[in-house]
Every structure is written in C-alpha cells, then in structure tokens.
C-alpha positions as CSV (number, residue, x, y, z in Angstrom):
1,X,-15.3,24.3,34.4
2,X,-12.6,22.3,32.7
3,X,-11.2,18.6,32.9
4,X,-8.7,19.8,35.6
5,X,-11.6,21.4,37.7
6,X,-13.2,17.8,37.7
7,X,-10.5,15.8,38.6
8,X,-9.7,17.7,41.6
9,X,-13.4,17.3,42.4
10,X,-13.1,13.9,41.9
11,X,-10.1,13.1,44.3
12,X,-11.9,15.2,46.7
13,X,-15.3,13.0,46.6
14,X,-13.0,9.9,47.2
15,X,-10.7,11.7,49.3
16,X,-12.9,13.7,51.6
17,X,-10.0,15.7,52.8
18,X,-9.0,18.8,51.6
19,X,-5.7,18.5,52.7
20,X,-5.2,14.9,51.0
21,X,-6.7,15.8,47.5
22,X,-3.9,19.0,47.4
23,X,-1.1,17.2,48.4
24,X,-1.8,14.2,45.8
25,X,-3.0,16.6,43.2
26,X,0.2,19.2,43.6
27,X,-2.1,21.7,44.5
28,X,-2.1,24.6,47.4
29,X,-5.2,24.0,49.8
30,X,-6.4,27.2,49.5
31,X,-6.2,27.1,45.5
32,X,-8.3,24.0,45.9
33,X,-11.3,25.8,47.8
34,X,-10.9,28.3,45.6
35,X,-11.5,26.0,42.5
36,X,-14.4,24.1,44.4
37,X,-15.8,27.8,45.3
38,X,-16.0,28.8,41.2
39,X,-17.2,25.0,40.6
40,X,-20.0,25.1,43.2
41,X,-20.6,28.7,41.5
42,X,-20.8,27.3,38.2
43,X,-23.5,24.5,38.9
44,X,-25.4,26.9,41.1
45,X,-25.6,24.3,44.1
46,X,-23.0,23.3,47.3
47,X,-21.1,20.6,46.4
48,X,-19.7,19.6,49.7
49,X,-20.2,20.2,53.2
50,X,-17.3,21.1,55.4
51,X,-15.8,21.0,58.5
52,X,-12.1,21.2,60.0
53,X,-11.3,17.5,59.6
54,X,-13.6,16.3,56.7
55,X,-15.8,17.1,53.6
56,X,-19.3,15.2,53.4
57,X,-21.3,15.1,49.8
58,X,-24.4,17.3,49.5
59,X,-26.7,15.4,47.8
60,X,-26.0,17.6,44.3
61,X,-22.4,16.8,44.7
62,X,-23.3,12.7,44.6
63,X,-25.2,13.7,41.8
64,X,-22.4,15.7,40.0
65,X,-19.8,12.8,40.9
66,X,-21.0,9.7,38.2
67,X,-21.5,12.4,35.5
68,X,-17.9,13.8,36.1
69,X,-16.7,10.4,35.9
70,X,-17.8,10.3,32.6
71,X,-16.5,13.2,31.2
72,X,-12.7,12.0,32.7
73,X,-12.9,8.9,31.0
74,X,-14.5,9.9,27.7
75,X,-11.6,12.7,27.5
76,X,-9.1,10.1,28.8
77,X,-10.6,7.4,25.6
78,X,-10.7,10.8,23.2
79,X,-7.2,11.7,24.1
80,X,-5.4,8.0,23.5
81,X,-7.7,8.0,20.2
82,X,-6.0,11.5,19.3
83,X,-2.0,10.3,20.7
84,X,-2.8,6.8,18.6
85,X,-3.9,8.9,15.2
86,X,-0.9,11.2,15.5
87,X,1.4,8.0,15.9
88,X,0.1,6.9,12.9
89,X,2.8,6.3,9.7
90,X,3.1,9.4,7.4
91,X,5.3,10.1,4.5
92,X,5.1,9.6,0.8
93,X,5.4,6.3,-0.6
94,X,6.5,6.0,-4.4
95,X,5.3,3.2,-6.2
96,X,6.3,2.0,-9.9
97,X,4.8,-0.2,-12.1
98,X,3.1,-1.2,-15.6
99,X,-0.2,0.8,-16.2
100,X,-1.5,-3.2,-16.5
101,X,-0.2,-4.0,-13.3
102,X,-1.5,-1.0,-11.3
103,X,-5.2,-2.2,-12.2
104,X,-4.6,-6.2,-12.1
105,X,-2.3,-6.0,-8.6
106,X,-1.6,-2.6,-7.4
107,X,-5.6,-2.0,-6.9
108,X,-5.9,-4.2,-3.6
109,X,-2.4,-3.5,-2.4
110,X,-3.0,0.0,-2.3
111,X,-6.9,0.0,-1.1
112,X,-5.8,-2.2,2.0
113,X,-2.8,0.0,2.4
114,X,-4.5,2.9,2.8
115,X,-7.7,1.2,4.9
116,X,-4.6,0.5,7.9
117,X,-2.2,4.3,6.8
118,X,-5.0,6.5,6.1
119,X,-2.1,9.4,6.5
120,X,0.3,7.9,4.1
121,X,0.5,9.2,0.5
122,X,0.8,7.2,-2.2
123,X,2.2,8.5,-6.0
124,X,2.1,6.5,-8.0
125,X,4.9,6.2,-11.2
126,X,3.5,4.3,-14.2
127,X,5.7,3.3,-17.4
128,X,7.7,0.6,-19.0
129,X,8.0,-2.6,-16.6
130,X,11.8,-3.0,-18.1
131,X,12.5,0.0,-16.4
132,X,11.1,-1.4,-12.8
133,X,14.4,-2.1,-10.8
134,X,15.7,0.8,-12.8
135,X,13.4,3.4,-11.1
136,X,14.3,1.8,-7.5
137,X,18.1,1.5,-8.1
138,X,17.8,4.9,-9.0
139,X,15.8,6.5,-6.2
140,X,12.7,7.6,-8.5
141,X,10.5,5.1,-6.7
142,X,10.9,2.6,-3.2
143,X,9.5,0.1,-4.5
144,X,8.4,-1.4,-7.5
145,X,6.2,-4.2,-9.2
146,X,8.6,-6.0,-10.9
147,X,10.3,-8.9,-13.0
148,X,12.8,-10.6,-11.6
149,X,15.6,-10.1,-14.0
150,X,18.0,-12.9,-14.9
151,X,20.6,-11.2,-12.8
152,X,18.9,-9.3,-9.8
153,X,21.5,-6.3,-8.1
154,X,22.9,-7.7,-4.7
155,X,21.4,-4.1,-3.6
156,X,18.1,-5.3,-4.2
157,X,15.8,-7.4,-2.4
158,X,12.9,-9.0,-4.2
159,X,9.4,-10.7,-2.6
160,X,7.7,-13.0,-5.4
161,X,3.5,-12.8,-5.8
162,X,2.9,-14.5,-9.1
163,X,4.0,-16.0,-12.2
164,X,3.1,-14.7,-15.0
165,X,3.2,-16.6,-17.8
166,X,4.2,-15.5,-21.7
167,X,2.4,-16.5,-24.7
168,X,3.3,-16.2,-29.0
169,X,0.8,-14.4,-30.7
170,X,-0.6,-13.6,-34.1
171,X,-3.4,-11.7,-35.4
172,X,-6.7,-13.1,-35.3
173,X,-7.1,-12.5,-39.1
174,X,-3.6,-12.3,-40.5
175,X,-3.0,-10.5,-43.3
176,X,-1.9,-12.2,-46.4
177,X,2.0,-11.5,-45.9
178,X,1.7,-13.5,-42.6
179,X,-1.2,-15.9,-43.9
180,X,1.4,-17.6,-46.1
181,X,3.9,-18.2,-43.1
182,X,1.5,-19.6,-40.4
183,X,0.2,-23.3,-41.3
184,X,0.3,-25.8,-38.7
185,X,4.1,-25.5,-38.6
186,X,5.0,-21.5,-38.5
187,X,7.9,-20.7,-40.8
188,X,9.4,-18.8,-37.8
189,X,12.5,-17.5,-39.5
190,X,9.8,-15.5,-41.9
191,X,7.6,-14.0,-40.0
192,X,8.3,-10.6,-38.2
193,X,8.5,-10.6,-34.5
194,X,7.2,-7.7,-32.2
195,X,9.6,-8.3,-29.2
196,X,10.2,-6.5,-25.9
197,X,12.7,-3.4,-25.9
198,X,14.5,-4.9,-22.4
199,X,13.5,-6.4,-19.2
200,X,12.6,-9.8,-18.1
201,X,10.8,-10.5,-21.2
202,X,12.9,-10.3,-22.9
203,X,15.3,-12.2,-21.4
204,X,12.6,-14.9,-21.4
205,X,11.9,-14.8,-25.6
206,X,15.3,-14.6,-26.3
207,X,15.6,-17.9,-23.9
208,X,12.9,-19.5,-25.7
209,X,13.6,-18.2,-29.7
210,X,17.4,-19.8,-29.1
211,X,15.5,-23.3,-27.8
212,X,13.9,-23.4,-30.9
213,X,16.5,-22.2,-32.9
214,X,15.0,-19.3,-34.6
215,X,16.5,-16.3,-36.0
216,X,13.9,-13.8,-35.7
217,X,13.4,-11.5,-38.5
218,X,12.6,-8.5,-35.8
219,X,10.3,-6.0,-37.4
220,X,9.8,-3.7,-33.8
221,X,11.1,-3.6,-30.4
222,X,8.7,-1.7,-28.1
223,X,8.9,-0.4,-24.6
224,X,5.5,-1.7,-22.7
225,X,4.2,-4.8,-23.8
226,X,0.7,-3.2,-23.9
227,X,2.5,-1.9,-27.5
228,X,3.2,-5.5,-28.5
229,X,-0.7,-6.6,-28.6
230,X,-1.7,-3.3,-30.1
231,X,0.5,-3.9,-32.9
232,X,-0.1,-7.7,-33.5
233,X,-3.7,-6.9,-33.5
234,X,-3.4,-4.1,-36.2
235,X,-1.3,-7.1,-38.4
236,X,2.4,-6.3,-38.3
237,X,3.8,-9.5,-37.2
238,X,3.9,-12.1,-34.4
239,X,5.0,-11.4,-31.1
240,X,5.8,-12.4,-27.4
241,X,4.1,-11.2,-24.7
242,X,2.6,-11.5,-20.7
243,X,-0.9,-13.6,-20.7
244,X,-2.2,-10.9,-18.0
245,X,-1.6,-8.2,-20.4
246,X,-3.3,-9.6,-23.7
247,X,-6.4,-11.1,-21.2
248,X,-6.5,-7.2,-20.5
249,X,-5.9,-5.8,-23.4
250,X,-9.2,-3.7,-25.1
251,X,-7.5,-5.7,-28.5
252,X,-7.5,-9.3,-26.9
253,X,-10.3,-9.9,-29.1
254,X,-8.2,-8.9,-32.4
255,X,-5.1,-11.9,-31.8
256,X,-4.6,-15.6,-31.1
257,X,-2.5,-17.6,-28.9
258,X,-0.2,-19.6,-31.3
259,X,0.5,-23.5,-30.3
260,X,4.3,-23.4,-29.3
261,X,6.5,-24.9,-26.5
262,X,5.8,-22.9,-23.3
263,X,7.7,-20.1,-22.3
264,X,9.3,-19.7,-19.3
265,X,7.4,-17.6,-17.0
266,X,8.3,-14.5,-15.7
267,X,8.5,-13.9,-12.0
268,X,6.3,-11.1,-10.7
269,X,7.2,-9.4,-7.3
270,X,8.0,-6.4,-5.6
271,X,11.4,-5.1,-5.8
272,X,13.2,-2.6,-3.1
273,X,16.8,-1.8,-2.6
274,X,18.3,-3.3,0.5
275,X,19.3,0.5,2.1
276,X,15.5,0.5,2.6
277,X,14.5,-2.2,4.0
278,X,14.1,-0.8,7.0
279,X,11.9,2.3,5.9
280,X,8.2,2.1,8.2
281,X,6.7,2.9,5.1
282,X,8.0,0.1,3.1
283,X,8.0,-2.4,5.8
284,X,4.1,-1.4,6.2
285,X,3.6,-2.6,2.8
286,X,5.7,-5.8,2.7
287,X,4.0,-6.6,6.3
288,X,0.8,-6.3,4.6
289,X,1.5,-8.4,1.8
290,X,3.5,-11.2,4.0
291,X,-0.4,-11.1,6.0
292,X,-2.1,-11.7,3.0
293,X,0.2,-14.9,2.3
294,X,0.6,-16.5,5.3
C-alpha cells in the first residue's frame, strides 16, 4: 500500500467507475483492478463490489475511505511542510563588530535571526570597531555594526539604531602625577590622553579637543576602546571613550566621568556595501531590523 494506491482508491469511491478513475488518474483500466486487487489483498476484505457499468462500496471499503482521506491530506500537509523548509534561506552570513557590541546589540539581532532562518549560518568576526566599514569594503564581512564615519564610501549604505554617546574619563583614584592636573578646572594640555587609534571616535575627540582648544599631550593610541578604560583605570592618563563600553566594562568601577562639554555622539548602525543590497541573506536581516522599528 502506498499514497498512490490510495488515491486511486479514492477517485474510485467518488468516481464509481472504473473506467472514469483511469482515464482521470492516467492510468490503464486493467492496471487499476490490478492495484485495487493487491489493495483488497492487503486489508484482507473486498473493497468494492462490481459490475459492467458501476462499482458499489462494501461496507469495509466505506470504512477504509475516511481513514484514506486522512493519510492524503496528512502527507499532502507533511509534504508543503517539507517543500516550505527546503525553501528556506541558506548561506553564511558574516558579521563584524566590537566584542562590546556583539553582547549589547548583536545578542537579539542574531537570536531573532536565527528563530525566522534556522538554516542560515552566522560567523561572526570580532575586532577593532575602526576597522568596521573596513572589513565590508573589503569583502571580510557583509555587514557590519558600525560608526558612521565623517565621510561614509558612496559604495556603502548605512541603517542608523543608536547614538552612542562619548564621555572623558579619569581614574577613579588618580595617581599623584594626574592628581595635581585635575581640580575643578583640568589643566588639559598636562594631562596624558588615551585616544582612539582611528575610526569614528576619533574623529569625534579630535572634533571636540579642537572646540576646546587643547593640545593633547597623547600618551597611547589604542585599537578597541575596551583598551582605553583598561588603561585609565590602571592610571595612565585621561581618555575618550563610548558610554556603552565603560557601563560594560569589568573596570567601570575603577574611573570617573569628568564634567566637560558633551561630545558629539557617535552614530551606531549597520553598514553594507551597496553591490549587496540585494543579497536574501542581508535583506533578511535589514527586514528584520526595519520590523523591529516600525
């Protein structure tokens, strides 16, 4: 017995003409007896009685019909379930971003991602958020949590989520070469700064350090602004850096937020080149997102 076996039997039982249920099924007559002959075999009981015009249901047949039914549409519901899953979206998707930004953003992206594209792979490419448009202009990644630079490559598109806003700090306990610089008023020109190697950041310190007219004395420049806090914290200067990354830093506790005009944020998005825009894989995650906004 088998799902074509049932379906002839089927037509038949609403057909109740041989002749009918071959021609619609694209089956010989006699290869439909025959099939009805191994079917009545297989249940042990006759199906249908016949005659030269007409088939009549023997009262096992009625009883066979509503549990054939069944077993069509179940394996017709199975079968769309099966053609749906294989039209699913598969692939690799390469993500880039801050190891701060995979746990403060990336986390819900990615577990709603992969609720809706179970079959979708996702590696992900953590490092220096300078390097962000970087990793995308250069094909290591297709897309990336980014900040908007000052001046964003016409072969990239970018969709905001947040600002993110900068702060100056110190150490919590400054050591006596700082104590001396950082009354009320900061002798700014004195103290060493811990500033960003690149990237959006700074852009926006070296915005806000020609506002105020300071010459930084720079002690470090440091690629991941995770760096920056570690080394205020441990007392090697003052420095500029993303709010979201000293509120999650394990030294947060170990510097202070200095009193200063605000800095401009930065602008935190995802960033893509413009070739892919059209790739089901990014446009799954950008639809996503765009759902999540609306």
């Amino acid at each position: 017995m088998n799902i074509r076996t049932l379906e002839l039997f089927i037509h038949l039982c609403e057909s109740r003409n041989f002749s009918h249920t071959a021609h619609s099924m694209h089956i010989s007559p006699s290869a439909l007896s025959r099939v009805i002959q191994r079917l009545e075999e297989d249940v042990g009981k006759t199906l249908f009685i016949r005659d030269n015009r007409s088939v009549e249901l023997t009262a096992a047949g009625k009883t066979l019909l509503p549990t054939a039914v069944l077993i069509i549409s179940r394996w017709h519901d199975t079968k769309a379930e099966l053609d749906d899953h294989n039209q699913q979206l598969k692939g690799r998707l390469r993500l880039f971003c801050s190891v701060t930004a995979s746990y403060s953003y990336l986390s819900n992206i990615i577990s709603q991602f992969r609720l809706h594209h179970p079959q979708v792979d996702i590696e992900l490419i953590t490092g220096d958020p300078a390097l962000a448009t970087s990793q995308v202009q250069q094909d290591i990644a297709d897309i990336a949590i980014a900040a908007k630079p000052a001046q964003l490559s016409s072969k990239l598109n970018f969709l905001k989520l947040d600002d993110i806003p900068l702060s100056v700090i110190a150490p919590l306990i400054p050591p006596p070469a700082l104590r001396k610089y950082m009354g009320e008023i900061p002798v700014w020109n004195a103290l060493p700064f811990i500033l960003p190697e690149s990237g959006a950041a700074r852009e926006k310190a070296d915005q806000w350090l020609r506002q105020h007219k300071i010459k930084p004395h720079i002690y470090a420049q440091v690629a991941g602004h995770e760096a920056i806090v570690s080394m205020v914290a441990l007392g090697c200067g003052v420095g500029i850096a993303p709010d979201i990354v000293i509120e999650n830093s394990p030294l947060g506790g170990k510097i202070q937020k200095l009193e200063h005009s605000a800095i401009m944020p930065l602008e935190l998005g995802l960033c893509w080149k413009q070739s892919k825009h059209n790739d089901p894989l990014v446009q799954a995650l950008l639809g996503l997102l765009l759902q999540r906004t609306v």
